[in-house]
C-alpha positions as a Markdown table, in Angstrom:
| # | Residue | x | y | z |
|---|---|---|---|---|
| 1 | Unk | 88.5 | 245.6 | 196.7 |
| 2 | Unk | 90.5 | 247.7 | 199.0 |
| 3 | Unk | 92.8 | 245.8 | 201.5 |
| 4 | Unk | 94.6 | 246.5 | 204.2 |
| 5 | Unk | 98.3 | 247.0 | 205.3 |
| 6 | Unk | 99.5 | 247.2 | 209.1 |
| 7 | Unk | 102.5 | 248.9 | 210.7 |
| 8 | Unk | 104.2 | 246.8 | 212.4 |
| 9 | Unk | 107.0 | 247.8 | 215.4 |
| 10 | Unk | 110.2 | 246.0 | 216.7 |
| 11 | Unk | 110.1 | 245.6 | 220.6 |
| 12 | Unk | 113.3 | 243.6 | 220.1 |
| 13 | Unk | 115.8 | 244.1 | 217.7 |
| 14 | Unk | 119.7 | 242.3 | 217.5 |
| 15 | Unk | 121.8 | 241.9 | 214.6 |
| 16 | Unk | 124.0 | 239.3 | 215.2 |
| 17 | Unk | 126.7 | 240.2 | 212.2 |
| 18 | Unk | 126.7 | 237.2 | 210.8 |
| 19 | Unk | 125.6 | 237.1 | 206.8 |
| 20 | Unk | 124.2 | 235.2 | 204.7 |
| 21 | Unk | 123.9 | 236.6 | 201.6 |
| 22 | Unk | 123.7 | 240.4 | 201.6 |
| 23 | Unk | 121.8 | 239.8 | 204.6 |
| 24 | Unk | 122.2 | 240.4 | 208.5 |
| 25 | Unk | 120.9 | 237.9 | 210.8 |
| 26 | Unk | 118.9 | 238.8 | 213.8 |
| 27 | Unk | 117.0 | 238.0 | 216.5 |
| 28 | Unk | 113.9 | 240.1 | 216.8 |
| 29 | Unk | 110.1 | 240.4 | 218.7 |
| 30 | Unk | 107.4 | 241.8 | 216.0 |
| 31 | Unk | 104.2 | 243.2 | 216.3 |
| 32 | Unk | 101.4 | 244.1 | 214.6 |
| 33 | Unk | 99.7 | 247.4 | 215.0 |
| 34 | Unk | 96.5 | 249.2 | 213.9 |
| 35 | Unk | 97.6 | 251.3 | 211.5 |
| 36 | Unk | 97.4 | 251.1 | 207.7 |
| 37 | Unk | 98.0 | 251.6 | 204.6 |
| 38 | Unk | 95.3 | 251.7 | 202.1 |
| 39 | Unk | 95.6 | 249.3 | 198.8 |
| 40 | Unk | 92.9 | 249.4 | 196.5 |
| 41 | Unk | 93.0 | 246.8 | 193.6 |
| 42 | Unk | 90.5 | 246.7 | 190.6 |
| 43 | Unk | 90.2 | 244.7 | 187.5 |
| 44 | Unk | 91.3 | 246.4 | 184.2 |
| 45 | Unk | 92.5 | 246.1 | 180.7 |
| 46 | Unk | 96.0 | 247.3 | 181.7 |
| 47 | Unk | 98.5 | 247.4 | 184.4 |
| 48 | Unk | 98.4 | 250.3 | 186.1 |
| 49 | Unk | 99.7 | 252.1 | 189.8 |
| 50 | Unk | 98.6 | 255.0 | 191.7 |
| 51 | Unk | 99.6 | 256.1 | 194.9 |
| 52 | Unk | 98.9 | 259.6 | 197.1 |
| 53 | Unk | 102.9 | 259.8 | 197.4 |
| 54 | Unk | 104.7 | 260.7 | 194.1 |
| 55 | Unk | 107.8 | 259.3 | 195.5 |
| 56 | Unk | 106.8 | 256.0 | 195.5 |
| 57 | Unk | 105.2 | 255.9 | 192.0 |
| 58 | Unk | 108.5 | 254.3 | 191.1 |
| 59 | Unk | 110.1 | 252.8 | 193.9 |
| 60 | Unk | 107.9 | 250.3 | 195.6 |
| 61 | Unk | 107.8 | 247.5 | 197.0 |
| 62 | Unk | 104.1 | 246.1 | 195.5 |
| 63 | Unk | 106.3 | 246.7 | 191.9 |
| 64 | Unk | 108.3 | 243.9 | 192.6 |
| 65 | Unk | 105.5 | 241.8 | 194.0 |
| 66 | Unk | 103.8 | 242.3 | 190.9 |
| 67 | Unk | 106.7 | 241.1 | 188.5 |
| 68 | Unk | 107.3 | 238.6 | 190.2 |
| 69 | Unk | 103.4 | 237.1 | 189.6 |
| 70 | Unk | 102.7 | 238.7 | 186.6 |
| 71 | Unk | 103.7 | 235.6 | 184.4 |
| 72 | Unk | 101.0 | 233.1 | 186.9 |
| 73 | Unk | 98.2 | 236.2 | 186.8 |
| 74 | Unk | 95.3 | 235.4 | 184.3 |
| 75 | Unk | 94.5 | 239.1 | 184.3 |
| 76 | Unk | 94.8 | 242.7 | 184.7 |
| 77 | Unk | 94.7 | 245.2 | 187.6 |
| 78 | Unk | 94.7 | 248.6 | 188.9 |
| 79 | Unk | 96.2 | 249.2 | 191.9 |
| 80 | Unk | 95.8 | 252.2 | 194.4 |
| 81 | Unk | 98.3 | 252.6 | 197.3 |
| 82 | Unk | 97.2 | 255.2 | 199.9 |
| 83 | Unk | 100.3 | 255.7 | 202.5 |
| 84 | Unk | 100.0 | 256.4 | 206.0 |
| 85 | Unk | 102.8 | 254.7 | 207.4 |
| 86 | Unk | 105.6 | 256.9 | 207.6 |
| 87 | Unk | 108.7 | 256.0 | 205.2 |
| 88 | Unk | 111.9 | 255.4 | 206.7 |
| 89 | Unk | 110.4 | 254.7 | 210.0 |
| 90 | Unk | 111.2 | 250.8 | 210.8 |
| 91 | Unk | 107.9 | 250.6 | 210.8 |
| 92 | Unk | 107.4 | 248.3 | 207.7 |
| 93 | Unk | 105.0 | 249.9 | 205.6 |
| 94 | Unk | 106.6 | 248.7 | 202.3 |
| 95 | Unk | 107.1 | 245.3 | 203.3 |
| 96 | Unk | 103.5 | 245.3 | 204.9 |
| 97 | Unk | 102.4 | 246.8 | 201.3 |
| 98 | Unk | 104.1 | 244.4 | 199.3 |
| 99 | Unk | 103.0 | 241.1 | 201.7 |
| 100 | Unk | 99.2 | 242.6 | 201.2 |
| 101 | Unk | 99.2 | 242.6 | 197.6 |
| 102 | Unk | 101.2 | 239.1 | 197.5 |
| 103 | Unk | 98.3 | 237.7 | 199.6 |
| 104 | Unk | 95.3 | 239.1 | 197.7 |
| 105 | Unk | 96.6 | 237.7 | 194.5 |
| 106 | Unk | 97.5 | 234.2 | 195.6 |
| 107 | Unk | 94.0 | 234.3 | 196.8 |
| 108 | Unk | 91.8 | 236.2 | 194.1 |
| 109 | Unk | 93.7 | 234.2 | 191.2 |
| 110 | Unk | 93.8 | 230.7 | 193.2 |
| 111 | Unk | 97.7 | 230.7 | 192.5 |
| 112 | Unk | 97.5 | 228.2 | 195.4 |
| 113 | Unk | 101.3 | 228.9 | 196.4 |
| 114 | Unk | 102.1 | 227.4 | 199.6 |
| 115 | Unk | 102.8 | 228.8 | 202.9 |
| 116 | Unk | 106.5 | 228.4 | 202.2 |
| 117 | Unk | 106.7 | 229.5 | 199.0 |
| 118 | Unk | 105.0 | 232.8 | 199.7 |
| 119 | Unk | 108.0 | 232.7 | 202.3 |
| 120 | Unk | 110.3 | 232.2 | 199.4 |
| 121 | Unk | 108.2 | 235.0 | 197.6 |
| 122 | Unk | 108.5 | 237.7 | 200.0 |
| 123 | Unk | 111.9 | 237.1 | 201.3 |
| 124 | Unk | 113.2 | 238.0 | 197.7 |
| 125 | Unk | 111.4 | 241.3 | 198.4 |
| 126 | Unk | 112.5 | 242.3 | 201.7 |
| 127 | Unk | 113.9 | 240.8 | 205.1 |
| 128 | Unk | 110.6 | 242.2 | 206.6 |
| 129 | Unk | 108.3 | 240.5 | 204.5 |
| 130 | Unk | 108.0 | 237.2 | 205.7 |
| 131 | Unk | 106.8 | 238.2 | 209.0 |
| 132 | Unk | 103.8 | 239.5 | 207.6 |
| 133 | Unk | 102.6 | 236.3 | 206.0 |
| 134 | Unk | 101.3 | 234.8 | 209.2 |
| 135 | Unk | 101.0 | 239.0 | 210.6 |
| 136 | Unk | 101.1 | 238.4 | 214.3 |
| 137 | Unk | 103.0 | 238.5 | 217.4 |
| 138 | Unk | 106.4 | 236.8 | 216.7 |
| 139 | Unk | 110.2 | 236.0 | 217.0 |
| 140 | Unk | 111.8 | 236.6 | 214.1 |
| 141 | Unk | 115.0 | 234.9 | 213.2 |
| 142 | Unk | 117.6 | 233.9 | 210.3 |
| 143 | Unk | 117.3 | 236.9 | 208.3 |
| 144 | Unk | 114.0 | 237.7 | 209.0 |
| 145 | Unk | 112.6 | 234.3 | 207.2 |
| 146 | Unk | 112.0 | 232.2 | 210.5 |
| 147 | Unk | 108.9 | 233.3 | 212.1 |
| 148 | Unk | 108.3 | 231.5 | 215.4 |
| 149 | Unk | 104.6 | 232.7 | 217.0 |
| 150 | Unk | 104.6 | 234.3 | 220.5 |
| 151 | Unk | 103.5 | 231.9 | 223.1 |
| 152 | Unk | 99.7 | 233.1 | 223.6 |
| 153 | Unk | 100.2 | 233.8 | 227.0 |
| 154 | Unk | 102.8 | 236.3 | 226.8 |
| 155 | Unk | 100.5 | 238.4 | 224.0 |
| 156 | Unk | 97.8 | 238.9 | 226.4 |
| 157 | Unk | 100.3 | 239.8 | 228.6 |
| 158 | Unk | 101.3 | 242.5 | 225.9 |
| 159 | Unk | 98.5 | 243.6 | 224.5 |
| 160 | Unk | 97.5 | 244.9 | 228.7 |
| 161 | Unk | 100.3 | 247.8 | 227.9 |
| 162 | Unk | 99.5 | 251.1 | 226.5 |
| 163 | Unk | 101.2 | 251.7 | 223.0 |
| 164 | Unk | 102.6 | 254.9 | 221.1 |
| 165 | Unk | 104.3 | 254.9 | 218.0 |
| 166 | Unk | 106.0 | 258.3 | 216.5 |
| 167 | Unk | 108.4 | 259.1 | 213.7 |
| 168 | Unk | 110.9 | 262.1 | 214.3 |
| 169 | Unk | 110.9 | 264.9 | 211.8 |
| 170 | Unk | 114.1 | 262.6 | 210.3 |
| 171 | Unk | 114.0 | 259.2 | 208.6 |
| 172 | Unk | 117.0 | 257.0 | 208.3 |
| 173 | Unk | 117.1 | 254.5 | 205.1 |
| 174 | Unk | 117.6 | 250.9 | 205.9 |
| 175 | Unk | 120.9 | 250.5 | 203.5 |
| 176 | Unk | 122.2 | 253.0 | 205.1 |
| 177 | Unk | 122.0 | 252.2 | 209.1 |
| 178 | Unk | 122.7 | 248.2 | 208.0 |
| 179 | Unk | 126.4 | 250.0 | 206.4 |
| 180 | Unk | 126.7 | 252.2 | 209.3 |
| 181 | Unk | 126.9 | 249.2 | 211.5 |
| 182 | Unk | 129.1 | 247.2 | 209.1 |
| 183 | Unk | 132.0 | 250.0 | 208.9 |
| 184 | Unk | 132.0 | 251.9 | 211.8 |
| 185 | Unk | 129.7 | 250.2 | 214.3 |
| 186 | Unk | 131.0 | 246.8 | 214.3 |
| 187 | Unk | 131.0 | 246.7 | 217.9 |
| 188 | Unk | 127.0 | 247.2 | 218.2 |
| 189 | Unk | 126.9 | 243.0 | 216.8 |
| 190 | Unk | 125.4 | 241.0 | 219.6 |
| 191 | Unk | 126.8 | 237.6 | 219.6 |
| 192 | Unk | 123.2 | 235.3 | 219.0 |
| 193 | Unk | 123.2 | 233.5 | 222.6 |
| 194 | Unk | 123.5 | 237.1 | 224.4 |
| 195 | Unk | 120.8 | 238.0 | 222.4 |
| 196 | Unk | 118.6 | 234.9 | 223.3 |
| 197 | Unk | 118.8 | 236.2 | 226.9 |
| 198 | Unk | 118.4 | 239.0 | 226.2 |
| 199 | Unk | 115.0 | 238.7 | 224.6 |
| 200 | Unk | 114.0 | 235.9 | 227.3 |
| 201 | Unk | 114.1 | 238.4 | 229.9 |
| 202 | Unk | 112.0 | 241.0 | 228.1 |
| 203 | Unk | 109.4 | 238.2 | 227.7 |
| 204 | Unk | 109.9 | 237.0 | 231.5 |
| 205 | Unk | 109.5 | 240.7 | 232.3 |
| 206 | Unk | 106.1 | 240.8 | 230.1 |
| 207 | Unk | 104.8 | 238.5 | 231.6 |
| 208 | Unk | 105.4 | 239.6 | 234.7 |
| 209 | Unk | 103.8 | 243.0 | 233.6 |
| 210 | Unk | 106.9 | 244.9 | 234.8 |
| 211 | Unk | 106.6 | 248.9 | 234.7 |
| 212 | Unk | 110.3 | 248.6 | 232.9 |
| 213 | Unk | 111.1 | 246.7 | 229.8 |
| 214 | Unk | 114.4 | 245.7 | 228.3 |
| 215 | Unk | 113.3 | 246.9 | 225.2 |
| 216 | Unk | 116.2 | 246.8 | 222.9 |
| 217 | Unk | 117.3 | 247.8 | 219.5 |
| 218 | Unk | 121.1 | 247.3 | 217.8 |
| 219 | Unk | 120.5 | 250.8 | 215.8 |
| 220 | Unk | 119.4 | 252.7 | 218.9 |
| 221 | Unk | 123.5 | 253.9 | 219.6 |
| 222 | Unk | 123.9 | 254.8 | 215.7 |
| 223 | Unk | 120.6 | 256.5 | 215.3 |
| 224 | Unk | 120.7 | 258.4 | 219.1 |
| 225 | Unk | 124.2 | 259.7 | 218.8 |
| 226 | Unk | 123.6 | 261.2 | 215.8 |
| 227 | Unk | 120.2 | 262.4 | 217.5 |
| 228 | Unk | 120.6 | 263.9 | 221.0 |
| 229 | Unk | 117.0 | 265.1 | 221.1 |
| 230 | Unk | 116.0 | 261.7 | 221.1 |
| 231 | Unk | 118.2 | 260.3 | 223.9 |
| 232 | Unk | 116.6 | 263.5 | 226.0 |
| 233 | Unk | 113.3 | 262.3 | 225.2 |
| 234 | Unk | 114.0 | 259.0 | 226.5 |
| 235 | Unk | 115.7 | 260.0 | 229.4 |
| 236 | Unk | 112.2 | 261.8 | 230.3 |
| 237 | Unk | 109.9 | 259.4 | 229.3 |
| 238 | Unk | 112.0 | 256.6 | 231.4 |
| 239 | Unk | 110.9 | 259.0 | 234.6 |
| 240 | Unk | 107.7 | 258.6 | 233.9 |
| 241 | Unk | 108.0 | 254.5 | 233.7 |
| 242 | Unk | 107.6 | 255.2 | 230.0 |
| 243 | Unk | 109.5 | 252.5 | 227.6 |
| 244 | Unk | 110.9 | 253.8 | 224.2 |
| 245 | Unk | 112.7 | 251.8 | 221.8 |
| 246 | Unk | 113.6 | 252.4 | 218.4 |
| 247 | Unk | 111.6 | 250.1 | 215.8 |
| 248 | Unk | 113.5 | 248.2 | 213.1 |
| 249 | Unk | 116.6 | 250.4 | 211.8 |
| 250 | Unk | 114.6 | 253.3 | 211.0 |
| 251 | Unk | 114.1 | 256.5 | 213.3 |
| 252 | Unk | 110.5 | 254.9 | 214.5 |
| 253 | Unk | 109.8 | 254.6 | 217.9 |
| 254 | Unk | 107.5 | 252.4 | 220.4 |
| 255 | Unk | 106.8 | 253.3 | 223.6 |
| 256 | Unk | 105.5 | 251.4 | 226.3 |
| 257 | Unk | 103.5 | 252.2 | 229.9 |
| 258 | Unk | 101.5 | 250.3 | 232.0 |
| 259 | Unk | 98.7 | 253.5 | 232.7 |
| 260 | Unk | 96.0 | 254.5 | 229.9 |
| 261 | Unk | 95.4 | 257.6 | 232.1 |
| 262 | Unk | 99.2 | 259.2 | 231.2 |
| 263 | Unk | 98.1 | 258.7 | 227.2 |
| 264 | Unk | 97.5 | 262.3 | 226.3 |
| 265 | Unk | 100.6 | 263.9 | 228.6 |
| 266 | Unk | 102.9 | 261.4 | 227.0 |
| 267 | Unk | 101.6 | 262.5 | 223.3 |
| 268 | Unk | 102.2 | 265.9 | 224.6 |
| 269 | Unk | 105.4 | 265.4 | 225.7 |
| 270 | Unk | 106.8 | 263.8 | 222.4 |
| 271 | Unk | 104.5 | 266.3 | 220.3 |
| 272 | Unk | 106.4 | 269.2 | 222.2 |
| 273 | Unk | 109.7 | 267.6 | 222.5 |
| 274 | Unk | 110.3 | 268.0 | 218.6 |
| 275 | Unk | 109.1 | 271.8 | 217.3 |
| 276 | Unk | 107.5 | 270.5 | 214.5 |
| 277 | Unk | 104.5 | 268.5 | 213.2 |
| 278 | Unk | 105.1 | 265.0 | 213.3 |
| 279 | Unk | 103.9 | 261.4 | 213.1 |
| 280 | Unk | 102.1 | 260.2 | 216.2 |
| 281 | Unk | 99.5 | 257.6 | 217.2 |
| 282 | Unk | 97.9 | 255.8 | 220.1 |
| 283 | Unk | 98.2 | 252.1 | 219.0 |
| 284 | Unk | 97.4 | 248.4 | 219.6 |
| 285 | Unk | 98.5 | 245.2 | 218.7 |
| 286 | Unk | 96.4 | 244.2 | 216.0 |
């Protein structure tokens, strides 16, 4: 059987700094995408993992998922992980990953686990987990555990923008931006009723099918001032009623435009904007 992962990207993004646990809560607008990683999963007389990435033969997420169930599973698999979301993007791949396999099993072994304890499940696995149970257009709150669905009318509205996602040639690990911003970026902490209207404005603004979105991210003045090249970009892209925003607290980006026929200059632009070979892909919410 060979499922499939999504990307998924951060429109909105606020940490609040309040904790609970070793985790931030926030106040965040998900969305799926269309593209994925590859998980094939066989029967077999052993456990086994493979993946087209050496570096995650170790350290992944669908581990965890998998020792976690292993004491409920009746048998044995295989399991084949081909990556094409970029690591250290924001872009959720792991967690993506990891909800996949969580799903598959509860459904191929009948573990018959409830919405919320496959909540429960993937929270324990990563704050981006839980969003991926239900895998469609969101708020996300608490620490990433209370998933609210978009109102319907605003993803229509949404999904009429154009969408490019792209990873810089550099990656930053989630650990590390969340104790960036707990040390020396205090001040980046959105109180959680700024952020409310905050987000309320972007979705007024969607709805309105503005050419300029409040996109927003808390990482963006950690992750751009160590990054010029990507404040540039922006700066040019913002000419050309182009929205970028960085997704989750990786390096990541969205951007967002109103007019299909600027596609392939934007692509350009970012493609010749960094001097290297990079991640890049005409999206949609999936």
């Amino acid at each position: 059987v060979v499922i499939l992962a999504n990307a998924k990207t951060n429109l909105f993004l606020a940490i609040t700094g309040r904790y609970i646990g070793t985790y931030h809560e926030l106040l965040s607008l998900n969305v799926p995408n269309d593209i994925y990683d590859h998980i094939t999963i066989s029967e077999s007389d052993h456990w086994s993992f493979e993946c087209n990435d050496n570096a995650l033969l170790k350290n992944n997420t669908i581990h965890r998922v998998v020792e976690q169930l292993r004491p409920l599973l009746a048998k044995k698999y295989c399991i084949k992980l081909e990556k094409n979301i970029p690591q250290l993007s924001g872009f959720g791949g792991g967690s993506s990953d990891a909800t996949a396999v969580l799903k598959f099993f509860n459904a191929k072994e009948n573990l018959k686990l409830t919405h919320e304890k496959l909540v429960e499940i993937a929270k324990n696995i990563g704050a981006d987990c839980p969003f991926f149970i239900q895998n469609r257009p969101a708020i996300v709150s608490g620490i990433g555990d209370i998933i609210s669905p978009l109102d319907e009318q605003v993803v229509q509205h949404l999904k009429k923008y154009q969408m490019i996602i792209f990873k810089p040639p550099f990656g930053m690990e989630t650990k590390l931006a969340y104790q960036k911003l707990r040390t020396t970026h205090t001040r980046l902490y959105i109180p959680y009723s700024k952020a409310t209207k905050l987000m309320n404005n972007l979705i007024q603004e969607i709805l309105n099918f503005s050419p300029k979105l409040s996109l927003f991210n808390t990482f963006s003045d950690i992750i751009f001032s160590e990054h010029g090249e990507l404040c540039i970009l922006k700066k040019k892209l913002e000419h050309m009623n182009v929205n970028l925003v960085l997704s989750g607290s990786g390096s990541g980006c969205s951007c967002l435009f109103k007019d299909p026929s600027q596609t392939t200059h934007i692509v350009d632009i970012i493609k010749n904007h960094f001097k290297q070979e990079i991640f890049i892909r005409k999206t949609a919410i999936a």
